[in-house]
N, C-alpha and C positions, 0 to 999 in steps of 0.2 A: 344422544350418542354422537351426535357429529360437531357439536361442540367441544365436544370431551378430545375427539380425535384432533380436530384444529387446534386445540389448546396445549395438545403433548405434539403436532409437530410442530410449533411455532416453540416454545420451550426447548423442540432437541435444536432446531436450526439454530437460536440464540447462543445454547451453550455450545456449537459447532464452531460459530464465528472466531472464535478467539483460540481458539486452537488453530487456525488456516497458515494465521506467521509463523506460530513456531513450528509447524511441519514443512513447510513449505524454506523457511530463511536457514539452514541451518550452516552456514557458510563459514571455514575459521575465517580469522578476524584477518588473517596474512596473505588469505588470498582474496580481500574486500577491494575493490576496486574505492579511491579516492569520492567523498561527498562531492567535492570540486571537481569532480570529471564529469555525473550524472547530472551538476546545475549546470555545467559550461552546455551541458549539448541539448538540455530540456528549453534552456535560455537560445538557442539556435532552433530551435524548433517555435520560437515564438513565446515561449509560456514565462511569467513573471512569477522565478521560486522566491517566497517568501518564507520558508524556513524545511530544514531536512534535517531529520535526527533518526536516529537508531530505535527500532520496534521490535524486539524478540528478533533480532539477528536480520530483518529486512531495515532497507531503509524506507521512513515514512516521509513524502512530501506532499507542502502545502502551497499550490502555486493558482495561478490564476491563465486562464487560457488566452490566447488572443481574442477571443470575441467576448470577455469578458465572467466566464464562466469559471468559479472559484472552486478549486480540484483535489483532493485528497487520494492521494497513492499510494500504495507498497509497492514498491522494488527487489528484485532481486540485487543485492552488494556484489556478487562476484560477473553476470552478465548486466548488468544492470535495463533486465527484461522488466515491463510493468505486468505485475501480478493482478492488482486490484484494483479497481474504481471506484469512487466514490466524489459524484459531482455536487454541489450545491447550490 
């Protein structure tokens, strides 16, 4: 029984995940703040972006921290607020 329960909430959280950007980014594209404004200030904070692209209306970046820790992010486009974490 408590298999069975671990097993359907780990299934609902998986199929949660992927709906988070598009609920959360849903930004038109006119009021998106510039890629090149989020690297200029990420890049002044230290961090070394290695690539930024468009994810279901957030932007997703790939950077690496100053102490070395390699960093996977969602962005909000319009404040450009960090939604998500994801270190590796």
């Amino acid at each position: 029984m408590k298999k069975t329960t671990l097993v359907i909430a780990l299934l609902v959280s998986l199929v949660s995940v992927p709906a988070f950007a598009a609920d959360v980014c849903t930004v038109p594209a006119d009021k998106a703040q510039p890629k090149e404004t989020l690297q200029a200030t990420l890049e002044k904070d230290g961090w070394t972006v290695r690539q930024i692209k468009d994810d279901k209306g957030c932007y997703e970046v790939y950077a690496v921290k100053t102490d070395g820790t390699r960093m996977e992010n969602l962005f909000d486009p319009q404040t450009l607020k960090m939604l998500d974490v994801e270190a590796d």
